[in-house]
N, C-alpha and C positions, 0 to 999 in steps of 0.2 A: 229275570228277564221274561223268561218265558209264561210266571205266574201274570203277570201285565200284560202277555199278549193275550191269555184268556180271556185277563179281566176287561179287554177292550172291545172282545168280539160284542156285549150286548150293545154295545154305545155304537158301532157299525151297522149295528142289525134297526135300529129304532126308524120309524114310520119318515120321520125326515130324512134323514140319510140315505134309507132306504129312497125313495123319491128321487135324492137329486144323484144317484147312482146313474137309475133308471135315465133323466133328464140328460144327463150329463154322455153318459154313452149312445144316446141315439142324435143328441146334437153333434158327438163326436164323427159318430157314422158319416153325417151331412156332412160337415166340414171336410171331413179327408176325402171323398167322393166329390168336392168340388174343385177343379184344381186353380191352385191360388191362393188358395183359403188355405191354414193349415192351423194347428195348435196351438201356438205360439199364441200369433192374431188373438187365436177366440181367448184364451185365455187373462190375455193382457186386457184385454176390452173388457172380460167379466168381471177380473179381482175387483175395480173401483166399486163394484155394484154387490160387492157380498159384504161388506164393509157393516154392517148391521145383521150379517147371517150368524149364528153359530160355528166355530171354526171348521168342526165335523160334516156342516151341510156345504160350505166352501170347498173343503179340499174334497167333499163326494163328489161336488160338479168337476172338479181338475183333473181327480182320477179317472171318471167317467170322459172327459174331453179327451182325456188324452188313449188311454187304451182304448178308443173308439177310433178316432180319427187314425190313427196307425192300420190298423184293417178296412180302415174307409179309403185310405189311400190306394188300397190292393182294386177298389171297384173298378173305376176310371183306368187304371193301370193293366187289367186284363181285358176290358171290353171297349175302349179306344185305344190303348196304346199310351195312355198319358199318365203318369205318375201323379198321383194324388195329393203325395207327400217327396220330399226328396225319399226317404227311405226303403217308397216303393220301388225304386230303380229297377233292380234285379228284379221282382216281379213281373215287373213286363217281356224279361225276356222269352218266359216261356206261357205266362198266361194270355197275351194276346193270340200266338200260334194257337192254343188251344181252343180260343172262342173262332177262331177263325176255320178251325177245324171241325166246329161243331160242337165243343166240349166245354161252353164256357158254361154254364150252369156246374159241371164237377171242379171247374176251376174258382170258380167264387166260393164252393163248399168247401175245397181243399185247401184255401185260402183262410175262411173262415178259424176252419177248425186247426188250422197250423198258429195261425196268430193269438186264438186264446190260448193254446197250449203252451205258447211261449210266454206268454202272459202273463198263467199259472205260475208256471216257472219261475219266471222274475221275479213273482211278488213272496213264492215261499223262500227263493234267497233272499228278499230284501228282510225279512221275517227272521229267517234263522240263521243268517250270514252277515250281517251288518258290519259288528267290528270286526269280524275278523278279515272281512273283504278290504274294510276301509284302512286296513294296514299295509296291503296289500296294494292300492293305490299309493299310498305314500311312498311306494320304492321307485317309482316312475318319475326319471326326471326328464332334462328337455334331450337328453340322446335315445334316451327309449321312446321317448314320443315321435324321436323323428324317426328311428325305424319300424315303429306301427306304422307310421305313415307312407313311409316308404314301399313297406310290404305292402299295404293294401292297395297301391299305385299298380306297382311291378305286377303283383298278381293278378288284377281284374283287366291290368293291357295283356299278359300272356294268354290268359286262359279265354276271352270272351273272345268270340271271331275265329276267321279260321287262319289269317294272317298275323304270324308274329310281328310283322313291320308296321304295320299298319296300327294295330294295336297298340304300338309302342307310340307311334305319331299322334294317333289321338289322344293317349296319355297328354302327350307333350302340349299337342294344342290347351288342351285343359288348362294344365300351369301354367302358360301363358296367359289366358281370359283371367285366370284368379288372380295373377299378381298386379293386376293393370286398380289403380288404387293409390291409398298412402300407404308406406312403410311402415308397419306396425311397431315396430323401433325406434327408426330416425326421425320419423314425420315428414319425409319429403312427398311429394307427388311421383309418383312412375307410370310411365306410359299414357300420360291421361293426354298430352298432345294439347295442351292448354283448355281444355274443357271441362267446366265446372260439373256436368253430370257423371264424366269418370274417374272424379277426384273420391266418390264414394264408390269407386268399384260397380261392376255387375251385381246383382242381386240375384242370386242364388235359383228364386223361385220362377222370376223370370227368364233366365237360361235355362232352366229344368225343363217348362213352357213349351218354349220357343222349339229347343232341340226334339224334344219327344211328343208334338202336342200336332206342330204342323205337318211333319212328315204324313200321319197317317193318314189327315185331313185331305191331303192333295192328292194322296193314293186312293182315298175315296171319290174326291173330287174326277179324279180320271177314270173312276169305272163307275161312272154316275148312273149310268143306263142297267146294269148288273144287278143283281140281287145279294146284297153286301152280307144281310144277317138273314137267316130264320130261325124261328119258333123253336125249333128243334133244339137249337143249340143251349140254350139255359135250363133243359128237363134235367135231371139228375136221374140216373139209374139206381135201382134197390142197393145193385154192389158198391155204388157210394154212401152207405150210412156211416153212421160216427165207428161203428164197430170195424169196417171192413177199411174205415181211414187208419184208422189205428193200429192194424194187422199190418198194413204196408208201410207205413212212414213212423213208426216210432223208434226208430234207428234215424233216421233223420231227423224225425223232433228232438231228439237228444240229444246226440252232436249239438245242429243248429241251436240248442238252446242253452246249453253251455256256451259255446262261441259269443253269443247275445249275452249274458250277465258278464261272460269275463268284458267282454267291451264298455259296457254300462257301466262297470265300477270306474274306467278309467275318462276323468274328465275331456270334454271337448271332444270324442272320437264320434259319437253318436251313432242309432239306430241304421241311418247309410251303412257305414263302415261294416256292421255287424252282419245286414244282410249280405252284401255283397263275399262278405268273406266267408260267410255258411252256404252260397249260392256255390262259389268257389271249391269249398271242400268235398260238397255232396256231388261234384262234375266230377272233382279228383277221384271220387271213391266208387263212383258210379262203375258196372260194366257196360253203361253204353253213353260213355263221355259226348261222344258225336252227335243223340239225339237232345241234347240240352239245347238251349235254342229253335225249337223245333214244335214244341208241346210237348214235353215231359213233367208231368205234375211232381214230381220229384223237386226238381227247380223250384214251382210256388213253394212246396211245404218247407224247402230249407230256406228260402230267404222269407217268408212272412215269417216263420217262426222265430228267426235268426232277429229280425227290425223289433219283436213283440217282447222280445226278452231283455230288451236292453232298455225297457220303460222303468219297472218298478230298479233295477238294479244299478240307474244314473240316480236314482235317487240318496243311496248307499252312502255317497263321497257328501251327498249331501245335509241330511239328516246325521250325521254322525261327526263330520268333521266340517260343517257349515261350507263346502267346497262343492259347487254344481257342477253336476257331471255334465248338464246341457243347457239348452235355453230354460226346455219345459223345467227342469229343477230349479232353475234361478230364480223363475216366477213362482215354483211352491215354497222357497225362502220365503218369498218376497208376501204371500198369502200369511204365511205363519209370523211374517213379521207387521202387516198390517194390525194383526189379529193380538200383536201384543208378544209374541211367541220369538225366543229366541234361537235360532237351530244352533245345533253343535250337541259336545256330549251331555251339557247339565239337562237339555229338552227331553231326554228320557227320562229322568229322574223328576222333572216341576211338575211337565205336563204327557205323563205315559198317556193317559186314556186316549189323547191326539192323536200322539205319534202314532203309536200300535193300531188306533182304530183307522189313523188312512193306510197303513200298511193292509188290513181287511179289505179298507176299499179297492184298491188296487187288485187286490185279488178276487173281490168281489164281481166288480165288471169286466174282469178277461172271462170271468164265468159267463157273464150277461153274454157276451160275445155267441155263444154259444147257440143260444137263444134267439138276440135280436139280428147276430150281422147275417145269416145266410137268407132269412126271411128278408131283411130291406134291401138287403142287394140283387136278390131275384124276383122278387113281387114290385118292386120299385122302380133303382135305377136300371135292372135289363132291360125295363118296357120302354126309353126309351129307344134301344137300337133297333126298335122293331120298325121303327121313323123311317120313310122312304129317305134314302141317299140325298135326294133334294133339299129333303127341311132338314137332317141330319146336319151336313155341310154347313151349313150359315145357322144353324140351332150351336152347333160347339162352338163356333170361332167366337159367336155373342156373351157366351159364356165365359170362354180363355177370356176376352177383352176384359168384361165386366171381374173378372178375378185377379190380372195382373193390375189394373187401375185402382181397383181398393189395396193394393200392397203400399205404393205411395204417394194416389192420388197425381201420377206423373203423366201425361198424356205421350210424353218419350219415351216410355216405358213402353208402349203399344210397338213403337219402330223399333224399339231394339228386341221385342221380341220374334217380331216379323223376320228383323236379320237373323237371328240365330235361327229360326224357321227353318229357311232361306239355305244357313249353312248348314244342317240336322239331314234335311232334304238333299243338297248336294254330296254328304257323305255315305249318306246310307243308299244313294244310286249309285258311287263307288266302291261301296261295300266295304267302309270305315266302320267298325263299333261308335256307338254315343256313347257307351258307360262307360269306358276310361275318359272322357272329354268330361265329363260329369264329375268325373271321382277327381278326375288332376283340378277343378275347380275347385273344389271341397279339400284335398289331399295337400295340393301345390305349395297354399300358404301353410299349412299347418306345418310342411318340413320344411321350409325353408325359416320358420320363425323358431322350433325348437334347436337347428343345426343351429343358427346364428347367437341363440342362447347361452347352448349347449359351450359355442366356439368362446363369448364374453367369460364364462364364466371358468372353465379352466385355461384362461389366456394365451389362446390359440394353439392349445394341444391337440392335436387331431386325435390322438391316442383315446383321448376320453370316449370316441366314440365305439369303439373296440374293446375294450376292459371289463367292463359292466358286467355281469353274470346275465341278466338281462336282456340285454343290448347283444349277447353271443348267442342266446335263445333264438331271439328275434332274427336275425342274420341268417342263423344254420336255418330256419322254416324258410328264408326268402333264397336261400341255396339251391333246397330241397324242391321248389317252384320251380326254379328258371330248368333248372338241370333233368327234373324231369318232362318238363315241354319241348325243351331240347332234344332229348331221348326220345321222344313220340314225332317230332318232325324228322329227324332222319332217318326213324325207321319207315313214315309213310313214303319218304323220297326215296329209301332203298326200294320200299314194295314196287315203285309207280315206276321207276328204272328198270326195276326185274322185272317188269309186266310187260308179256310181247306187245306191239302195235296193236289199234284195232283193226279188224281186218284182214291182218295174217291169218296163213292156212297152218 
């Protein structure tokens, strides 16, 4: 195996390849920096058009799209507030605070340099962990999936906000927006209330939008007269170089990028899941849990790292056992199968020089990262927020429109983004989190179709979901959450009860 990943490295390395590396991750950059646009899209729209490329110059553009757009998603995610990509989610919790604080130029670096390290990452497991990850995957059936998904629910409503309840409600809300659709089972309609637009469900990208795009806007919109950004804020100080990143956060790259391959190998969980769950750990492990939220570049480096690592490592179920971990893996099947190329295990054996050399590539452009993403996100897109509050305001909303409209060409797509606005806005003046409303949209069906699975297939044993060596894993880590959040609220209600009044003598 390994004499074949050598022999692939020159076939990655040659003038073409090399090219649509390049092309490929700095259209990826654009792409995840617009929001609306995401990976997928660009992807799906190029394969028709490589169909006369050499396979090697196709999957350089893919790999390059895709590890690009993933830290392109982090731009717009710390310097408006809007997620780029669903994956940037957790991003924004602490990279907006930070541009807003003045420190987004360390924030886009620390962002940078967290996402190709996770990148890295990915790609030398996809490299030197393949079978043995994709065995790995095979033990996962629909009860362990439902308590991945469970867990990553429970945990991002406990731990995000400073209210357990509320946390918990917007979880809830979430799963209700996800399941309004057809039955993925039965085929009936739910919740659409006879309307043909919610018989296909919400679209992901446009609640994503909606909930995280308008709020800020309107917050802008009312301190219109204020001086929203300056100058200051995108300079980078000497003590942020790549050396003095690495002294502080490679305890956190590590973590978070384990966390990100083990997600990656398991289908359907995705980049989301993975950030949000290394946003998660690094708060847990944190000694100052309370400034998460707040600007703690800690936060960025564990969830860009965390979304970055789960790129080359969904491709693992893929390439080895013809099983896509995600969307972007279905369309690099779907590339190697234009191209003639069969996945599964004989593709190592017909066509090594392929496989092994996109596995280069993928490593290849989380390096580019290094390179291209902190240059175009600070020489580029921060010179827009330098835009007086005026043109800024009606400059993004034209933008949002023009990005949810190319999703399905839907002009009701613009209203229902408005409404989730609308309701994004009203929660976060209540002081509800949006990322469990996010994650229950993403999370919601995924457990409720692996329980129901789970339930068809051992004939309504509830059992089976408790037995599993697995599945007891899984549980004892969602234990170890709840009980410790628990633990931290009643000691802050003990402190704040022992705490005399203000004002006593």
């Amino acid at each position: 195996m390994f004499e074949s990943l050598f022999h692939a490295l020159p076939v990655a390395l040659q003038p073409d390849s090399l090219l649509s590396l390049v092309v490929g991750t700095l259209a990826g950059i654009l792409i995840g920096a617009l929001p609306g646009l995401n990976p997928v899209m660009a992807i799906a729209l190029m394969l028709p058009l490589t169909y006369g490329f050499d396979p090697i110059i196709a999957l350089g553009l893919v790999a390059g799209i895709y590890n690009g757009s993933m830290y392109g998603g982090a731009i717009p995610a710390i310097l408006l507030k809007i997620p780029g990509t669903p994956a940037a989610i957790a991003t924004t919790f602490d990279g907006y605070p930070m541009t807003r604080n003045g420190q987004g130029g360390l924030a886009l670096k620390t962002a940078c340099w967290s996402s190709a390290v996770g990148g890295v990452v990915s790609a030398l497991a996809l490299m030197t962990l393949a079978p043995l990850l994709a065995k790995v995957t095979l033990a996962f059936g629909p009860a362990e999936y439902f308590w991945v998904a469970v867990f990553g629910l429970t945990s991002i409503a406990v731990l995000v906000g400073k209210d357990l309840s509320k946390g918990i409600l917007s979880a809830l809300l979430g799963v209700i927006v996800g399941l309004v659709g057809i039955d993925t089972l039965s085929g009936e309609e739910r919740y659409t209330f006879g309307s043909l637009y919610l018989v296909g469900g919400f679209d992901l990208i446009i609640v994503l939008i909606g909930l995280y795009a308008i709020p800020p806007i309107l917050e802008m919109a009312e301190k219109r007269n204020e001086s929203y950004f300056n100058a200051d804020s995108f300079r980078v100080s000497a003590v942020a170089g790549g050396l003095g990143l690495l002294r502080n956060y490679w305890r956190t790259w590590s973590r978070s990028s384990l966390i990100g391959v083990c997600v990656g190998i398991l289908p359907g969980a995705g980049g989301n899941l993975a950030a949000l769950l290394s946003y998660n750990e690094a708060k847990r492990r944190a000694p100052d849990p309370d400034s998460f939220g707040k600007g703690n570049p800690v936060g960025i480096a564990a969830a860009e790292s965390g979304n970055s690592a789960d790129n080359a490592s969904a491709m693992i179920p893929s390439l080895t056992l013809g099983i896509p971990g995600n969307l972007v893996a279905a369309l690099v099947l779907g590339a190697l199968m234009i191209h003639g190329l069969q996945p599964g295990p004989q593709l190592f054996t017909k066509s090594p020089d392929v496989v092994f050399g996109f596995m280069w590539q993928m490593l290849l452009t989380a390096m580019l990262l290094f390179v291209l993403g902190g240059m175009v996100a600070t020489r580029l897109f921060a010179q827009v927020l330098r835009l007086p509050t005026a043109l800024l305001v009606p400059t993004t909303l034209v933008l949002m429109a023009i990005g949810v409209y190319t999703v399905n060409g839907n002009v009701v797509d613009l209203y229902v983004m408005l409404a989730f606005g609308l309701v994004g806005y009203l929660l976060d003046r209540l002081e509800f989190p949006l990322a469990p409303v996010v994650l229950g949209v993403l999370l919601g069906p995924m457990a409720e179709q692996n329980f129901r699975l789970a339930m068809l297939i051992s004939q309504n044993d509830a059992s089976v979901l408790f037995t599993r060596p697995i599945s007891q894993g899984i549980i004892a880590l969602l234990l170890i959450v709840l009980l410790s959040q628990l633990w931290k609220y009643h000691r802050r209600n003990a402190r704040s009860s022992a705490a005399p009044p203000s004002g006593s003598a």
